[in-house]
N, C-alpha and C positions, 0 to 999 in steps of 0.2 A: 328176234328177226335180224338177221346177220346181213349185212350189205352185199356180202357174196352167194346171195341165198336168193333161188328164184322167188320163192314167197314174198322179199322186199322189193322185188322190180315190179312183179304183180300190184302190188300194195303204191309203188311210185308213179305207174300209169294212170291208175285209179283215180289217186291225189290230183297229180298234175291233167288231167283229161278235164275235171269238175274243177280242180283250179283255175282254170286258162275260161271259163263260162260263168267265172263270177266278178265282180268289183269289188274296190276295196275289201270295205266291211265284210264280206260274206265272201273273201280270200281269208283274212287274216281267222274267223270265225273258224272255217272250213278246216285249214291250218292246223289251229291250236286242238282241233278236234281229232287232226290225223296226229297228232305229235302223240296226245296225251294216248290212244289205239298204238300208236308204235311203243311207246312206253308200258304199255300194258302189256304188251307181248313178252316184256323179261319178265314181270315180276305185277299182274295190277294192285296187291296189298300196296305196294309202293306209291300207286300214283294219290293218294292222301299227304304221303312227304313231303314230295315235288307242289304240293297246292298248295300244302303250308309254307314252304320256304317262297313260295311266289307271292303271298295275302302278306306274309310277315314282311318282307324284303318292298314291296309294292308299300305297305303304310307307312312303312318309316320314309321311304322316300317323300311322302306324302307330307307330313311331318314336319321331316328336316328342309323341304321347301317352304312348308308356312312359317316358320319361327322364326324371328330376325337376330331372337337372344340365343347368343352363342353356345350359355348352357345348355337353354332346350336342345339344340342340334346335336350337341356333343352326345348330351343321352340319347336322342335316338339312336343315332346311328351306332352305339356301343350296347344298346338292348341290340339292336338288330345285328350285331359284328356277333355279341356273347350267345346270343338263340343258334345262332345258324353254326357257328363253329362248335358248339353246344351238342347240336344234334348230329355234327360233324362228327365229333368227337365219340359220342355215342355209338354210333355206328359203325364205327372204323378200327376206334382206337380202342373201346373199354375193355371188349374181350382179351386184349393184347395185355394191356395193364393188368387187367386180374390176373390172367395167367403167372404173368415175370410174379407179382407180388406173394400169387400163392406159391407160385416155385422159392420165394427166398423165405417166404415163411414156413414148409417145409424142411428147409437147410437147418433152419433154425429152432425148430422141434417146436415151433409154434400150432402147427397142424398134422395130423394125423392124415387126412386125405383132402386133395387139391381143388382147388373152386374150378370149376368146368361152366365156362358162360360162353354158352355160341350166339353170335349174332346175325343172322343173314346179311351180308353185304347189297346195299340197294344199288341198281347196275347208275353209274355214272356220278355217285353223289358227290364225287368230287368236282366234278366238273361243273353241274348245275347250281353248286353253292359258289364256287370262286365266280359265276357270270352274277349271281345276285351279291355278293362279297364288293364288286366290283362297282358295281350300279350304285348302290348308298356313298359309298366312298366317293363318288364321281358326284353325286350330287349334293354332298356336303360340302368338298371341294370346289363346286360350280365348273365344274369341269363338262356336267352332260345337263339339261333341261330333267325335269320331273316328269315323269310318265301320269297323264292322269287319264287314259286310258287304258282300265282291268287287261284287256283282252291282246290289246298292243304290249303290255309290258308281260303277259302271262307265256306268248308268243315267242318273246324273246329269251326267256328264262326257259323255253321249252321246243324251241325249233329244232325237229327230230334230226335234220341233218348231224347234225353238232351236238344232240343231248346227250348221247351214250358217252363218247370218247372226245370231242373237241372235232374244233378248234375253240379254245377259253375266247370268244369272240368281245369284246369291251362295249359298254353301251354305249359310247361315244361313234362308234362304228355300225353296229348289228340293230340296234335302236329305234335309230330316226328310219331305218328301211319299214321298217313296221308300219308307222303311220304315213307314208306315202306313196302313192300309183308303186310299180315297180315294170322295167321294162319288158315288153316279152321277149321271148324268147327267137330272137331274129338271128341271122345265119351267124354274125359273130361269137354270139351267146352259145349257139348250139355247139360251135368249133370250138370254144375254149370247155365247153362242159362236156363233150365226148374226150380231148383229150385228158382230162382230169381223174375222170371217169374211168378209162382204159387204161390208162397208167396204171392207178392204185391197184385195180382189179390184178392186173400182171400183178402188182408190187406184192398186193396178198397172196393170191392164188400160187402164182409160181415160184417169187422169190420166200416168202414168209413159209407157207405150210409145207414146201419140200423142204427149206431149211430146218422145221419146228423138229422132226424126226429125229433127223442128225444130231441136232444138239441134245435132245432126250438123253439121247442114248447113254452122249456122258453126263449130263447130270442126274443123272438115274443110278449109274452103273457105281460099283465100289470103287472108288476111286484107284485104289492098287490092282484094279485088274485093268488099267489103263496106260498105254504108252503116252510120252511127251507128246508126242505128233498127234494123238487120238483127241487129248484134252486142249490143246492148240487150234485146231482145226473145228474142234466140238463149239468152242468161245466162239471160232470167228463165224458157225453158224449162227450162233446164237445173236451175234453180232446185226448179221443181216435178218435174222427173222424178227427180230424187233423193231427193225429200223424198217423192213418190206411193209411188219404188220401195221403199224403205228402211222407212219407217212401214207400207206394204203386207204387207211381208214381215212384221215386227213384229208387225203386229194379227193375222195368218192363226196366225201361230204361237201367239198367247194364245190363237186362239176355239178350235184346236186339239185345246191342252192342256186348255183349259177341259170341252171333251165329253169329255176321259180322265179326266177328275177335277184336273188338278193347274191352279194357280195360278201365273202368269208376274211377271214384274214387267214393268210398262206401259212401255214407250219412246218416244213423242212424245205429247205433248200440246199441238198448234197452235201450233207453233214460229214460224210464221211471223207471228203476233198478237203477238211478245213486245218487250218496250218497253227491251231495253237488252241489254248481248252476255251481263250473269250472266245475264237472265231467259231466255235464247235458249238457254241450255246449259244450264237446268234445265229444259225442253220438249222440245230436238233430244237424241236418241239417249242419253235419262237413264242408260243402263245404263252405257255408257261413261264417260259424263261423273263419274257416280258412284265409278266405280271408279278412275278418277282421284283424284280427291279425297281416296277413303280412304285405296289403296295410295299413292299416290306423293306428293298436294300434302298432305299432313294430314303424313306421314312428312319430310317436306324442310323441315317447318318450319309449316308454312300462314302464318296470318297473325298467329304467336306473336313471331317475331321485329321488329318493326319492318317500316317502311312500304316500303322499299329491298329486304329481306328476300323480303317478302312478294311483292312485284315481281317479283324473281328466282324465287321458286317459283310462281309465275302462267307466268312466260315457261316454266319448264323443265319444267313437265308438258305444256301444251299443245303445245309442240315433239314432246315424245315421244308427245302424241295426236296429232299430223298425219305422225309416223314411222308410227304404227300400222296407218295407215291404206292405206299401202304404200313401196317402196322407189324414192323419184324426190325430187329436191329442190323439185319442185312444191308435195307434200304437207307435207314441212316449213316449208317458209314461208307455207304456209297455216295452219300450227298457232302459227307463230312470229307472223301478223298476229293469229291469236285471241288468243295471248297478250297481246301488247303492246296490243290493245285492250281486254281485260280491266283491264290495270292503268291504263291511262289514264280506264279509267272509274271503274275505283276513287280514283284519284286526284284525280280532278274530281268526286266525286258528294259532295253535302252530306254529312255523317256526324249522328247522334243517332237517336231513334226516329222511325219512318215516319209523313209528317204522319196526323191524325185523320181529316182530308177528302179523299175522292178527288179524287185531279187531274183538271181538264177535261178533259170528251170530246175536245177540238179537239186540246188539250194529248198527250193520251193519242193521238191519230190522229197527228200529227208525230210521236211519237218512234216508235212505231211503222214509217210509210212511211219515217224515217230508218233503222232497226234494219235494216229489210230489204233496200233497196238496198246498204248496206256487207255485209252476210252476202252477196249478190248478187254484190259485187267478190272479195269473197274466193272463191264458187264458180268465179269464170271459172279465178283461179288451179289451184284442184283438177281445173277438168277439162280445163285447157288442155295440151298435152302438153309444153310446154316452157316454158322464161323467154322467150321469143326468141318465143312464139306468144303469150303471156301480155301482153306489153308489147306488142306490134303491135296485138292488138283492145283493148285497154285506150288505144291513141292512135285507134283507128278511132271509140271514143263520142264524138268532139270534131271530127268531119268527115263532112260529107254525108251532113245528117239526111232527106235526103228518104223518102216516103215508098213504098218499092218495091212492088214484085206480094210478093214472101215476106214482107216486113213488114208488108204488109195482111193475107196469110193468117194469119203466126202469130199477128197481132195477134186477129183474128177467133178462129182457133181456142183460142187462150187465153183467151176470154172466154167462147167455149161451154162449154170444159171446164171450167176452172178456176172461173169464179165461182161457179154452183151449190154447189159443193163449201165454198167462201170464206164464201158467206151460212151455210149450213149449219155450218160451227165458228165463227161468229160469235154463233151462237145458242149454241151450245154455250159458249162462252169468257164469254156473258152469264149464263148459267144457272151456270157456274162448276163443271161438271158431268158428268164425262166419259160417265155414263149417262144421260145427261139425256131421249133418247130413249125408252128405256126404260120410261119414268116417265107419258110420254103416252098417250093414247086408242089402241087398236092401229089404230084408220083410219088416223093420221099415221106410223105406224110402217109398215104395210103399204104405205102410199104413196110412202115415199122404199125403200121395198126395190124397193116395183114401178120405178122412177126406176132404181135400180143396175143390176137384172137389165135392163131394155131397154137403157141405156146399152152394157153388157157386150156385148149381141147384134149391136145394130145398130149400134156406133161401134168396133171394134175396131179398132187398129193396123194399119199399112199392112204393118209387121215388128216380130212379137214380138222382145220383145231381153230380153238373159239378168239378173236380180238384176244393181246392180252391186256389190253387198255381198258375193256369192259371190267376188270378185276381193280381199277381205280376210282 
């Protein structure tokens, strides 16, 4: 059930029509009953996982609040870290592993023919484990309260907005909404969830799925049958239809939540504006990046140990974010170059307090059109499907720039779709003001909605294509 699917607007009225007529309890009931029916729509063998990882994640926390002995706590919370990344594992990674090992043990004449283990991917299980990954952690730490109500913490682990694709919302945050009133839906609430809402939709519909084609095309195609300009221009679709698809899904989920009453935490804020690889991972997919930071780069040291130190846990979280993101060594050494550009910025950047004066515009536009093209080399890697396809169009940008029939069109239609869009969080990124909109005369509000809704009508995709976030 796709968010750009009339089937889930059906489905949202429905929810919210019988939600807006109940109380608490018999909100949160109601809820957890459409979450687990939206979840059954990808896959319902699935929603058995999702209940275990909720019963499992729920008694440890249970647990790790009754015990005062440190060991007991410790174990808990590391059955319930090893179960869940466990079943993590299982389901993500093992078909992965078999493969590599049976491909090296064929090199090695230890097999005759190859182990073939398919696993179905469950839609979001990454995302559903890092929200309970999160919870135990927090409540070992005394960082959130103990849930000891099933149904509030099952809610949490399961609220459809956010279950497929995020935002990784923290129980410290998404939590304590659960077990109290929630506000209705009064005309503030309805303005920031219609623009949230209208955004994404454009973000997917028109900037994501007309771009999704374009970039096909070259990562599809033989690489030598490609001009520089074709594979250049192909990335930087590719570029905006992850960033359309991704922040789409994101924003549909906050405006969502926003009309149930509850509060998201925001996941992109014009990533592609950002002037260095920290500012780019404190804009692209904050939810992640964040919970990086806390669980893993903050716990390995951060940047307490010396400069070497520090280096080392930059490269080995980011690794384990481009692991997260699926099982292929593409993805890893996508997380392995954020790494290593991370510390290399770190390690070249002036150190002391931020000058007084902003840097020139000129100044500020170079590092920027720098920032983006290297984020741009690193996408080919994430979406190219191999090393061996990765390094062919990566030699294709430095041969035969002419300028083709596809590379005039994408050229074109990248500048239909995307600039609009470009001026528009430029404004935004100058005002410094995610509701900035908001704030103006409703003629200018009314006039970039009337822009989205025709856009939506009369430019749609030539082939709707699915989240590619569902795929993590």
């Amino acid at each position: 059930m796709w968010f750009n699917s009339f089937g889930f607007w059906l489905f949202f009225a429905l929810v919210a029509l019988v939600y807006s007529r109940l109380r608490l309890a018999g909100q949160n009931r109601w809820l957890l009953a459409a979450s687990y029916f939206f979840y059954a729509c990808f896959d319902w063998r699935f929603l058995s996982l999702i209940i275990f990882c909720t019963a499992l994640n729920y008694h440890a926390g249970l647990k790790i609040a009754a015990s005062q002995d440190l060991r007991q706590r410790k174990f808990w919370l590391g059955w319930s870290l090893l179960i869940s990344l466990f079943v993590l594992g299982v389901f993500k990674y093992l078909g992965f592993f078999t493969r590599e090992i049976s491909a090296l043990l064929l090199n090695f004449g230890v097999l005759e023919t190859p182990w073939i283990l398919h696993i179905l991917l469950p839609a979001g299980i990454s995302f559903f484990t890092f929200h309970a990954l999160s919870y135990t952690i927090d409540v070992y730490r005394g960082h959130t309260t103990v849930s000891r109500n099933f149904v509030e913490f099952a809610l949490f682990i399961s609220f459809f907005p956010q279950l497929v694709a995020g935002p990784i919302n923290r129980s410290t945050l998404l939590l304590p909404q659960m077990g109290k009133p929630r506000p209705p839906c009064d005309a503030q609430r309805f303005r920031e969830g219609l623009y949230a809402i209208l955004t994404g939709l454009f973000l997917k519909i028109v900037l994501a799925d007309n771009m999704a084609w374009l970039a096909s095309h070259v990562f599809t195609s033989d690489p030598q049958s490609l001009a520089g300009s074709e594979v250049l221009l192909g990335v930087y679709a590719f570029a905006f239809q992850i960033y359309g698809d991704f922040a789409g899904y994101s924003s549909i989920a906050c405006g969502t939540a926003c009309w149930l009453g509850f509060d998201l935490m925001g996941n992109f804020r014009r990533p592609y504006f950002a002037t260095s690889p920290q500012d780019f991972w404190q804009r692209w997919h904050i939810s992640l990046s964040t919970w990086l930071r806390d669980y893993l780069y903050i716990p390995l040291g951060g940047n307490r140990g010396g400069k070497w130190a520090t280096y080392r846990n930059l490269l080995i979280t980011m690794l384990l974010g481009g692991l997260w993101h699926g099982a292929a060594w593409t993805f890893l050494v996508w997380g392995g170059i954020h790494g290593l550009w991370l510390a290399l910025h770190r390690a070249f950047s002036p150190g002391g307090p931020p000058p007084s004066r902003p840097a020139p515009l000129w100044l500020t536009g170079v590092k920027m059109a720098v920032t983006f093209h290297l984020i741009c080399l690193t996408w080919l890697v994430f979406r190219a499907e191999s090393f061996s396809q990765a390094w062919a169009l990566l030699l294709r940008l430095g041969a035969d720039w002419q300028l083709t029939a596809y590379a005039q069109t994408t050229l074109s239609l990248i500048a239909f779709f995307i600039l609009p869009w470009l001026l528009f969080e430029a404004w935004l990124e100058r005002r410094r003001d995610d509701l900035a909109l908001l704030k103006v005369a409703w003629f200018w509000r009314a006039l970039l909605y009337l822009y989205l809704v025709l856009m939506m009508l009369f430019f749609p995709p030539p082939i709707p294509a699915e989240f590619i976030y569902f795929h993590f």
